[in-house]
C-alpha positions in Angstrom: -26.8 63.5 -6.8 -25.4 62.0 -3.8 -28.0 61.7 -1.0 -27.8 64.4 1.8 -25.6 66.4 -0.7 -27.7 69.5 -0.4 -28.6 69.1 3.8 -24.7 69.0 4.4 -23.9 71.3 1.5 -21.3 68.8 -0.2 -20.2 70.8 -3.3 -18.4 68.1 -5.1 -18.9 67.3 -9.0 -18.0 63.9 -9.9 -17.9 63.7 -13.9 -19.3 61.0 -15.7 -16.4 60.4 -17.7 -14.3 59.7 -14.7 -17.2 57.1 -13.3 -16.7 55.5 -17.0 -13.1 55.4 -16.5 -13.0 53.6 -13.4 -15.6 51.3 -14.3 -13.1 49.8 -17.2 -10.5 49.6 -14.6 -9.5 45.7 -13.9 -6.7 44.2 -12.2 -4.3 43.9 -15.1 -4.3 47.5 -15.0 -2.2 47.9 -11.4 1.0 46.7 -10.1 1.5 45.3 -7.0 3.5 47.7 -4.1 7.0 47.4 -2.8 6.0 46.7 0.7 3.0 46.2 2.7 2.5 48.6 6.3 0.5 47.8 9.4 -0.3 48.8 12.7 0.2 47.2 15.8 -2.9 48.3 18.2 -5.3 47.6 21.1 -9.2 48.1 20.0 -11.0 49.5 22.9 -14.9 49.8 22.4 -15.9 52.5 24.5 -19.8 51.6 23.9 -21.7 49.5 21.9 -24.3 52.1 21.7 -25.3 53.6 18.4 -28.0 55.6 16.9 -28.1 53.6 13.7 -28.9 50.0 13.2 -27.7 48.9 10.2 -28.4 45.4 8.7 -24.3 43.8 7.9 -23.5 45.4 11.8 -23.1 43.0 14.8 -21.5 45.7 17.2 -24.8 47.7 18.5 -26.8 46.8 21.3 -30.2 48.2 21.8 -31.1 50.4 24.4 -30.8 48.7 28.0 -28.0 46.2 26.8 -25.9 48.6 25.2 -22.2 48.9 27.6 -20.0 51.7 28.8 -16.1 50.9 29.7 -15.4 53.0 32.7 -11.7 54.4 32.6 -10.3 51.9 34.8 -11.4 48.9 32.6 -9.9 51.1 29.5 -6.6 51.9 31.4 -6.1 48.0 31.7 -6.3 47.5 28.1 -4.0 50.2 27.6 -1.9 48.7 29.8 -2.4 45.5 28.3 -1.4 47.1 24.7 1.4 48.8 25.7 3.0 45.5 27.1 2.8 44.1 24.3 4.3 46.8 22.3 1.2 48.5 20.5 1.4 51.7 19.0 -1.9 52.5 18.7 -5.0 53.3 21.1 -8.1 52.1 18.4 -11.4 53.6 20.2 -15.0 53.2 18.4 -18.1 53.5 19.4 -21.3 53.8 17.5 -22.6 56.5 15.7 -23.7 59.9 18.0 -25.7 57.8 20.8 -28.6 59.6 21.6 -31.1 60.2 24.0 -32.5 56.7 23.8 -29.9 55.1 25.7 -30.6 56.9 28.8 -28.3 54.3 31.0 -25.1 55.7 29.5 -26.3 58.8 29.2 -26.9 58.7 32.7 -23.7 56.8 33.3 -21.6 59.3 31.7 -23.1 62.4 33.8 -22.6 60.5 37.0 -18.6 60.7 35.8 -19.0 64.1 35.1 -19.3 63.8 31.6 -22.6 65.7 29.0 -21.2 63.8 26.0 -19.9 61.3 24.4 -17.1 63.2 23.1 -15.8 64.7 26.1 -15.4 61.2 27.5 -13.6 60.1 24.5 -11.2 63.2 25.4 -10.6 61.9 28.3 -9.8 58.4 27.4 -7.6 59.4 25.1 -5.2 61.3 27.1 -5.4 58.3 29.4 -4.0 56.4 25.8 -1.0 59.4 25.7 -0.5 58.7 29.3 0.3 55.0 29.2 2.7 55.3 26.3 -0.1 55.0 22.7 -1.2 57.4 20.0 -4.8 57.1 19.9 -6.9 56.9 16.8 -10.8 57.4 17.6 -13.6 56.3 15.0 -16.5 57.9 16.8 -18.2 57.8 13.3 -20.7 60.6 12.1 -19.1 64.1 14.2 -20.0 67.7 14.1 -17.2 70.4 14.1 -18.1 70.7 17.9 -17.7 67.0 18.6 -14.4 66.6 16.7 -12.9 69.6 17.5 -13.2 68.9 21.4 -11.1 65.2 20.7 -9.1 66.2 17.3 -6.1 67.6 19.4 -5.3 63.9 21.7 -5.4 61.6 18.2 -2.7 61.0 16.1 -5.5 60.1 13.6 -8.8 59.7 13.1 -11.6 58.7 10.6 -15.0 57.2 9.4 -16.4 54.5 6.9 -18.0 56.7 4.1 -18.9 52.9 3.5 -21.4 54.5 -0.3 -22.7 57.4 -1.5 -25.7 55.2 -2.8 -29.2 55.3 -0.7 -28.8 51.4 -0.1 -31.8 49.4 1.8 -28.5 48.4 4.3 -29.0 51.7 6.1 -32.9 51.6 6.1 -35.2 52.4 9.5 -35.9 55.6 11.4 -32.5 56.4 11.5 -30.6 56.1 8.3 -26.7 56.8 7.7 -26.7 59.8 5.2 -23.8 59.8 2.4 -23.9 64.0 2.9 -23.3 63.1 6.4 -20.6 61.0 5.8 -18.6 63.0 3.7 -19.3 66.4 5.6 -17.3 64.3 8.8 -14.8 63.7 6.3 -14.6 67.0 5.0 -14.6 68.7 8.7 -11.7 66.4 9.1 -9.9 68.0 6.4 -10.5 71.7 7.6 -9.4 70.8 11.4 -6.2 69.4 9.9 -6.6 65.7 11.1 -5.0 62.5 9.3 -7.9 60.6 8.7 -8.8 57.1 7.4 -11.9 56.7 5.1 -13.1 53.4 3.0 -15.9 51.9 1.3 -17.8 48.5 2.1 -18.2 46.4 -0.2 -21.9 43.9 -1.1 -23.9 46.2 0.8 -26.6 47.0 -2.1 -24.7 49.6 -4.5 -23.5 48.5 -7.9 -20.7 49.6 -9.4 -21.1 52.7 -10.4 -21.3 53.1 -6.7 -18.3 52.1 -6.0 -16.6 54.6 -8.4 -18.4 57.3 -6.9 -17.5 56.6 -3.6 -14.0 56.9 -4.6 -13.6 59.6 -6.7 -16.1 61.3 -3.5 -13.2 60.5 -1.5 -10.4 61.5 -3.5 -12.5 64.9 -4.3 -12.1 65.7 -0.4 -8.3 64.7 -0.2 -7.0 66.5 -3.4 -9.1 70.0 -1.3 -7.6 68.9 2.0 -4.0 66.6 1.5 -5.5 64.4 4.6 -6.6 61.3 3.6 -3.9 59.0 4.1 -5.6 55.7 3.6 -8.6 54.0 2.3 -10.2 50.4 3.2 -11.7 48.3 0.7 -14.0 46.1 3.0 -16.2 43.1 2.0 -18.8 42.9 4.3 -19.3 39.5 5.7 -22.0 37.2 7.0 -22.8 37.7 10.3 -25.8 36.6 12.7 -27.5 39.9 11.5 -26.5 39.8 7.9 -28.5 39.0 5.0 -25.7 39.6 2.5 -23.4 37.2 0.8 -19.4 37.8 1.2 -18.4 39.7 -2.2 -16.2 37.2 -4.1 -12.7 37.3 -4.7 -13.1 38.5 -8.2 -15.1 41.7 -7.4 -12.9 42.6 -4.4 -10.1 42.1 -6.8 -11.4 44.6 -9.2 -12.6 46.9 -6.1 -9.0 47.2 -4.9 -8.0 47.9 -8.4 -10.2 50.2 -8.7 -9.5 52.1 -5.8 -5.5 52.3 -6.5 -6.5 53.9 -9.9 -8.7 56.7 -8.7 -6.7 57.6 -5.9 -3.6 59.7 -5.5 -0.4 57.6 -4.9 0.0 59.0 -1.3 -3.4 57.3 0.0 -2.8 54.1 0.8 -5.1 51.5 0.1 -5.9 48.9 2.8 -8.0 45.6 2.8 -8.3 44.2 6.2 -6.6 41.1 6.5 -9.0 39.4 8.9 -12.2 39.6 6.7 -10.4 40.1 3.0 -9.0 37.2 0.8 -5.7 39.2 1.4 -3.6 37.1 -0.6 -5.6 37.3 -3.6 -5.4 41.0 -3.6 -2.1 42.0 -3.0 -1.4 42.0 -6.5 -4.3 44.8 -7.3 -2.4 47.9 -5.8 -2.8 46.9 -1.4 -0.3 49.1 0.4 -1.3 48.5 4.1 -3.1 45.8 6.1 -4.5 48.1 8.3 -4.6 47.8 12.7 -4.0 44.3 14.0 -3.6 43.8 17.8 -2.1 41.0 19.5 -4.1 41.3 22.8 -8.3 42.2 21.9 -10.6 41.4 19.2 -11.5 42.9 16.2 -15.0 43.8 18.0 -16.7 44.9 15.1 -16.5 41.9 13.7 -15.9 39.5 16.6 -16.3 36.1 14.5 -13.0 37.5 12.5 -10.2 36.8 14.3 -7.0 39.1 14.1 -3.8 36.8 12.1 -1.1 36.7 13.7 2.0 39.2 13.1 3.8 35.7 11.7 1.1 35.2 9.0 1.5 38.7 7.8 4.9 37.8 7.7 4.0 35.0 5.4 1.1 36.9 3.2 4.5 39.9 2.3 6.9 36.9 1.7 4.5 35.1 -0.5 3.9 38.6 -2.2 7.7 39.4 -2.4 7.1 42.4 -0.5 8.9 43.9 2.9 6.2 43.9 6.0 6.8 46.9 8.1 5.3 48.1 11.2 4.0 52.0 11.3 2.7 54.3 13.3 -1.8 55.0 13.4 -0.1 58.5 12.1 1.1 58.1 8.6 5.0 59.1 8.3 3.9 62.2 5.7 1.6 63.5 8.3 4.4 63.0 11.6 5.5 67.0 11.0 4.4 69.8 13.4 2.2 71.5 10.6 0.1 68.3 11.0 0.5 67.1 14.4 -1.3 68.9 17.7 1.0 69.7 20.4 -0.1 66.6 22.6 0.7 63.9 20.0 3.3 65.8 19.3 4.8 65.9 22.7 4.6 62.3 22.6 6.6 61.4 19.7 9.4 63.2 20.7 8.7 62.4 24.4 11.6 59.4 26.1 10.1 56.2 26.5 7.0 55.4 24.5 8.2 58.0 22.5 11.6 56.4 21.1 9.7 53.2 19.8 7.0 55.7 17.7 10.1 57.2 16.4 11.7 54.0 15.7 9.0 53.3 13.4 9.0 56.0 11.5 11.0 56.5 8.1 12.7 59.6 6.8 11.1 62.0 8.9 
């Protein structure tokens, strides 16, 4: 039984025959894609505030340190990414901050705000305004909470990270897998494109792993919305006490993840913390957001490559590199797209390059 199952009401049946199956999955048993996708974007942190505090995780601060961009400082880096030609907006924040940090809290009313998610909103049409698509990963999110931000992103989504109960997520407040996947599932009803994945060394085994993937798929094949899934090591970090997954078990990770999920999901390892080279042969479609102007500040001692070495990993690989949009191409059609984002595809401008970089729509 997946933990918080019953609390969120998660009705999914995972057989054990289909664990076994993916558990005798290994590289062999893939082929390597016909061409790798990324997307060019700007990663704005709107707080480092979050209710969880989770062992692998560098990007919280505790209450009293934690930070709040006010929308000037985000409307320079949108500024910032649309100079440089990004396509995609990138906000995260941590997970449903709560009443303990009373300094943004407080900050947030004195801009007229009573949540987190109504900020977000209005980031976000800031993002549309200045010429991006913005995909938000405000992590856990009730119907409420998503529905208020759902119609200004092109995309959205959430680590499902395990279904196991792993001593990662231990303290007060501990990420639920019911959680999780009921965010995921929400997504699905509301009709958002959303991005999902599982983390990799954090305390589940194997079987895990499987689980967490055929939980995934179970949600896309009810809903059609997942359009990708990472496969993340985690890495060592000042707050870490794991050890980097090696090569050969991300290898059979990735493998295992292109076999339990429909061919329309892509499957993405990011290329700043993953031995991308060494995987591209295991079924890796996409190499997920990459910006050319701000960190990766999740994991700030990561840095970003360069667009010329993903050049070089997809010429290596024998593969074509191309650019796409934080809104898969399947998904840019009205029955999927809200009026705003919409609007902004077709709009002149910022709107000719997103259509530029989409193919046979």
């Amino acid at each position: 039984m997946i933990p918080g199952a019953d609390e969120y009401d998660i009705d999914i049946a995972i057989e054990a025959s289909e664990i076994d199956r993916l558990l005798s999955v290994t590289p062999e048993d893939v082929s390597s894609a016909d061409a790798l996708t990324y997307a060019k974007n700007v990663f704005i942190p709107l707080t480092t505030a979050c209710r969880y505090t989770c062992t692998y995780c560098t990007y919280f601060d505790p209450p009293g340190e934690a930070s709040l961009l006010s929308p000037e400082e985000v409307k320079e880096i949108l500024r910032t990414g649309a100079d440089a030609g990004c396509t995609e907006a990138l906000f995260t924040f941590g997970d449903d901050p709560d009443d303990r940090y009373t300094q943004v809290n407080e900050q947030l009313t004195d801009w007229g705000h009573d949540s987190i998610h109504s900020y977000l909103r209005e980031v976000c049409e800031l993002a549309l305004e200045e010429g991006l698509l913005p995909h938000s990963n405000p992590g856990d999110q009730t119907r409420e909470q998503m529905e208020l931000v759902a119609d200004v992103n092109a995309s959205m989504g959430v680590m499902l990270e395990t279904t196991a109960d792993v001593s990662a997520h231990a303290g007060p407040r501990q990420k639920n897998p019911g959680q999780r996947l009921a965010t995921i599932r929400t997504a699905g009803e509301l009709g958002v494109p959303f991005t999902t994945g599982i983390l990799v060394g954090i305390g589940e085994d194997w079987r895990d792993r499987a689980e967490s993937l055929l939980a995934i798929r179970a949600m896309h094949e009810r809903y059609d919305h997942v359009q990708e899934v990472i496969v993340q090591n985690v890495v060592p970090n000042e707050r870490s006490q794991f050890e980097q997954p090696s090569v050969e078990t991300m290898r059979r990770a990735v493998a295992m993840a292109r076999v339990a999920l429909p061919d329309e999901v892509s499957v993405q390892v990011p290329p700043n913390l993953s031995p991308t080279r060494d995987l591209l042969d295991c079924g890796v479609d996409d190499l997920g957001g990459v910006s050319p102007v701000t960190d990766d500040y999740i994991n700030p001692d990561y840095a970003w490559p360069a667009l010329r070495e993903l050049e070089d990993i997809a010429e290596e690989a024998g593969v074509q590199l191309r650019e796409r949009l934080p809104v898969y191409d399947r998904f840019a059609r009205d029955e999927w797209l809200s009026d705003s984002i919409g609007t902004a595809i077709d709009a002149d401008g910022a709107g000719r390059r997103f259509r530029d970089l989409l193919v046979d729509v």
